[in-house]
C-alpha positions as CSV (number, residue, x, y, z in Angstrom):
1,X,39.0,35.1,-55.1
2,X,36.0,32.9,-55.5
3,X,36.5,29.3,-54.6
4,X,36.8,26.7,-57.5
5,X,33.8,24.8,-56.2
6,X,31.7,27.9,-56.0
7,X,28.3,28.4,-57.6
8,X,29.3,31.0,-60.5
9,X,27.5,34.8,-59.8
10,X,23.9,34.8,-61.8
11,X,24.5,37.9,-63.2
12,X,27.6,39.6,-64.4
13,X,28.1,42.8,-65.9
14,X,31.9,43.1,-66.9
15,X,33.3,46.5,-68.1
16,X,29.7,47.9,-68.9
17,X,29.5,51.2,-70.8
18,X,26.1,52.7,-71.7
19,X,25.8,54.5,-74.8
20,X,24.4,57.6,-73.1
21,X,26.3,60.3,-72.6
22,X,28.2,60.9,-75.8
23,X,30.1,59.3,-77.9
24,X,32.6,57.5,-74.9
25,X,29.4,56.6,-73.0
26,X,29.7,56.9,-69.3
27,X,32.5,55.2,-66.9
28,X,32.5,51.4,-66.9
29,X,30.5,49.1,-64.3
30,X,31.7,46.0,-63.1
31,X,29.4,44.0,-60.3
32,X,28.6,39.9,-59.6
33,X,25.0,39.4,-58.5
34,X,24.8,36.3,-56.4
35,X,21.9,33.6,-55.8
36,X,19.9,35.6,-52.8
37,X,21.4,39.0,-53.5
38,X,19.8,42.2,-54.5
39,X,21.7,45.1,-56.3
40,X,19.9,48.5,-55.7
41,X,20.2,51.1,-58.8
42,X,20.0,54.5,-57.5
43,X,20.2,57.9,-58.6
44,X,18.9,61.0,-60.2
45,X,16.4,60.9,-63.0
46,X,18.8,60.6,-66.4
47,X,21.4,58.9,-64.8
48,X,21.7,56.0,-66.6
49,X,19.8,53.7,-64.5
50,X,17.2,52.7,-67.7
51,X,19.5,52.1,-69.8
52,X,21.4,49.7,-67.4
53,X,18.5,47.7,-66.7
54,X,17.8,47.7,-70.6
55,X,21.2,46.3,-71.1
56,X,21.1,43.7,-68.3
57,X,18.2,42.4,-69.8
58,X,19.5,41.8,-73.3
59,X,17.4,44.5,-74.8
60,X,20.4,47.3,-75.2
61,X,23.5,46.9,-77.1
62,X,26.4,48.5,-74.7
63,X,28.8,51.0,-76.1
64,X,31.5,48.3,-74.6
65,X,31.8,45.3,-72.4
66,X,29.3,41.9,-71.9
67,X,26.8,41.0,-69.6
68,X,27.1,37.0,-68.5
69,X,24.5,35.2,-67.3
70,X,25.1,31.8,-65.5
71,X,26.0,30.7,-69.3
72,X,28.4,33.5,-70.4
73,X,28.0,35.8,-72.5
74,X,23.9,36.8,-72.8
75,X,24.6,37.4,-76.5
76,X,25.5,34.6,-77.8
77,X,22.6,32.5,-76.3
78,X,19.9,35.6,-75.8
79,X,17.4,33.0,-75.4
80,X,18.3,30.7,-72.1
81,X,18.8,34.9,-70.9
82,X,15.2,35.6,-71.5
83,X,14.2,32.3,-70.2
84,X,15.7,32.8,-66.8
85,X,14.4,36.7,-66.8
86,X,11.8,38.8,-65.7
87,X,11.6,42.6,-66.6
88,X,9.6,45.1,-65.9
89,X,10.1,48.4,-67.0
90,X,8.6,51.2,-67.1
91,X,5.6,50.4,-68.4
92,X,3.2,47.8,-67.3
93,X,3.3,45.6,-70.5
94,X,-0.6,45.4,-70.3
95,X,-3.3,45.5,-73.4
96,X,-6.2,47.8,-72.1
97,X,-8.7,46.1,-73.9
98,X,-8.2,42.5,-72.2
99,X,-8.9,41.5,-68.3
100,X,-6.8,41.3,-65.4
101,X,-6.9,37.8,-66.0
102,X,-6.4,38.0,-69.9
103,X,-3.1,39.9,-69.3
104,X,-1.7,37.8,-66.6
105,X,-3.0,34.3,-68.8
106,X,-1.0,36.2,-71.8
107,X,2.1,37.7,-70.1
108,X,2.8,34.1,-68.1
109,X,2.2,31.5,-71.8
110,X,4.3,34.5,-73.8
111,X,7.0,34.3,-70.9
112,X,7.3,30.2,-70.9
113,X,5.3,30.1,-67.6
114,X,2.2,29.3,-68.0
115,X,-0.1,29.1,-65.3
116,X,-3.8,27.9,-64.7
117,X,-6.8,30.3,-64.2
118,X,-7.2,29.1,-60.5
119,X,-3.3,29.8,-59.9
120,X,-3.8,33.2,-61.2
121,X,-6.9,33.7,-59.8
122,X,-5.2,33.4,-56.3
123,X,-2.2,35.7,-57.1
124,X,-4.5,38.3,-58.0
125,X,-6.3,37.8,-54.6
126,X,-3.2,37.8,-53.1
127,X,-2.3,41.1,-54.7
128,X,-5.4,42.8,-53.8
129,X,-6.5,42.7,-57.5
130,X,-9.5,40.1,-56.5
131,X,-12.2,42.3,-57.4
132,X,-10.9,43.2,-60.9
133,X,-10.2,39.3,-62.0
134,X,-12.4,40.4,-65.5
135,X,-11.8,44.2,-65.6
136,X,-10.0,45.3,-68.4
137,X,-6.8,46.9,-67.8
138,X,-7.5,50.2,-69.4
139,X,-10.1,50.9,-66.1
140,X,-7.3,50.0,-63.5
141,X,-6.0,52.8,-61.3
142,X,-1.9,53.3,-61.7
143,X,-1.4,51.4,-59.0
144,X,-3.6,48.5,-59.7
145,X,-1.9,48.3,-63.3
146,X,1.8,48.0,-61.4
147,X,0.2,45.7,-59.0
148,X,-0.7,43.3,-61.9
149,X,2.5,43.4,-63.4
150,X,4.1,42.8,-60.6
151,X,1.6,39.7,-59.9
152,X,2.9,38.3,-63.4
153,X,6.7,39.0,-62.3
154,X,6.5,37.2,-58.9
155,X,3.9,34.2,-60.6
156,X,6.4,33.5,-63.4
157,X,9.3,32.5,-61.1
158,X,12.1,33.8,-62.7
159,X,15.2,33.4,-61.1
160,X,16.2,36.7,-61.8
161,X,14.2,40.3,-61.9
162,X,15.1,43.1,-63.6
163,X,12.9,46.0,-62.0
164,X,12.8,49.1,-63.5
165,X,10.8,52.0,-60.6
166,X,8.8,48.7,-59.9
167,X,7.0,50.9,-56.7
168,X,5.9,53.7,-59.3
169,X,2.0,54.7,-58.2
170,X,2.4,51.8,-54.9
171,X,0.6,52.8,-51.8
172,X,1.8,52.1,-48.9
173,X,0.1,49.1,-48.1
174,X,1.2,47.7,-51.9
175,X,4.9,48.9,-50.6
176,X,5.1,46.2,-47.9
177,X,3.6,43.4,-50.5
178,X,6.5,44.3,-52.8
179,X,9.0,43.8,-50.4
180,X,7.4,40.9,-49.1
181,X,7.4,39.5,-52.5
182,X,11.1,40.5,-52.9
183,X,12.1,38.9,-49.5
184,X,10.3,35.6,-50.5
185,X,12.1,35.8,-54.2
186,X,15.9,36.2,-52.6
187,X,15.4,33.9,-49.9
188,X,14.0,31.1,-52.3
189,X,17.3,31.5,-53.8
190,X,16.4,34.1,-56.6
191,X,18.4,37.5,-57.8
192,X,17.2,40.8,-58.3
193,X,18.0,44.4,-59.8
194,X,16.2,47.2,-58.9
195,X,16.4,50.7,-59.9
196,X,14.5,53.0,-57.5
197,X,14.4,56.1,-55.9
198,X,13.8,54.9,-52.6
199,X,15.4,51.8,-50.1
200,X,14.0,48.3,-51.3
201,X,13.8,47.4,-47.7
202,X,15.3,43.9,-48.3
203,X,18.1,42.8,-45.4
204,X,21.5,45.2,-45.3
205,X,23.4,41.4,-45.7
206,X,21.1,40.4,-49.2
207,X,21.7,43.9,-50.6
208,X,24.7,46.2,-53.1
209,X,24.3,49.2,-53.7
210,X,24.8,51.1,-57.3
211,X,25.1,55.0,-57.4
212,X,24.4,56.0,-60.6
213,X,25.2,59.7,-60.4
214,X,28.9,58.7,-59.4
215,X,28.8,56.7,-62.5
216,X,28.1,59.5,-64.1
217,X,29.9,61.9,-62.5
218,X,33.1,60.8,-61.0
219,X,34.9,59.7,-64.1
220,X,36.0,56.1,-62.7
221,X,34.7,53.1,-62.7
222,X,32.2,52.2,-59.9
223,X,32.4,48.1,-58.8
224,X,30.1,46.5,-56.9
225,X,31.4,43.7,-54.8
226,X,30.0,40.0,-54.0
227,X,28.8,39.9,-50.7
């Protein structure tokens, strides 16, 4: 039981049934996601993990159950969810026709963060992206195009991420940076959800695990325990 004086989790999802897999969905999921924790999403492509992400983020209507945020409920104040939230899908969000700069200036004012050219200037150097500061998005590589979404995740300072595959088309080099980032993010205090195929390489003690194809499969509900 948590204590009275506890901070409450900053995610919740309570009872959560996708509406994949028919007209009963899939077995329910129950987890609390802490300040500092990281909840890995794993499993086989079609497993559900999409459509969990979508729903933690407000943009899926489950089959059953609620996801709280630190306020209750996401649905009945979507807004203060959004606020708080940063996802990234699968997609990079980006519109070719405008710079590396453009996108990030856009994504950060249209996210409520909005940050100065110099301050973005400096994450793109610090994503390796100098060199492409007024290259418009539709000539990045598939790398460079996660890299500069992930730049506008980590500059807008979310308290939670949502992160959909976030290492889709990373070297190995880009890899390490993400897991930097995601070190520096959890240890600040932040919360993160990431659906991936491989190990997010975040400390054993900071990190749950979700298997998605025993959601799928095993016919009972799958709970992911507070650390």
């Amino acid at each position: 039981m948590r204590p009275a004086d506890a901070p409450p989790p900053m995610l919740c999802a309570c009872a959560l049934v996708s509406r994949r897999g028919g007209p009963d969905g899939l077995a329910p999921v129950d987890f609390d996601l802490h300040a500092g924790q990281l909840l890995h999403v794993q499993g086989a492509n079609g497993s559900g993990k999409t459509s969990l992400l979508r729903m933690l983020a407000g943009l899926l209507r489950p089959l059953r159950g609620a996801v709280h945020g630190q306020g209750g409920d996401i649905r009945r104040d979507p807004s203060s969810h959004f606020a708080r939230t940063a996802y990234l899908g699968h997609g990079n969000g980006l519109c070719g026709e405008l710079s590396a700069l453009e996108n990030l200036r856009y994504a950060l004012h249209v996210a409520g963060t909005p940050q100065g050219d110099d301050a973005i200037a400096a994450c793109l150097r610090a994503w390796r992206l100098g060199a492409c500061l007024h290259t418009p998005a539709a000539r990045l590589s598939q790398g460079q195009g996660r890299r500069l979404a992930l730049a506008a995740v980590v500059l807008g300072g979310k308290p939670l991420w949502l992160l959909d595959e976030p290492d889709a088309g990373l070297d190995a080099a880009s890899l390490d940076q993400l897991r930097q980032a995601l070190d520096a993010h959890l240890a600040a205090g932040g919360a993160a959800v990431l659906a991936s195929h491989r190990m997010p390489g975040a400390p054993a003690a900071r990190t749950q695990t979700l298997n998605m194809d025993d959601y799928a499969d095993a016919g009972y509900a799958v709970s992911v325990g507070a650390a």
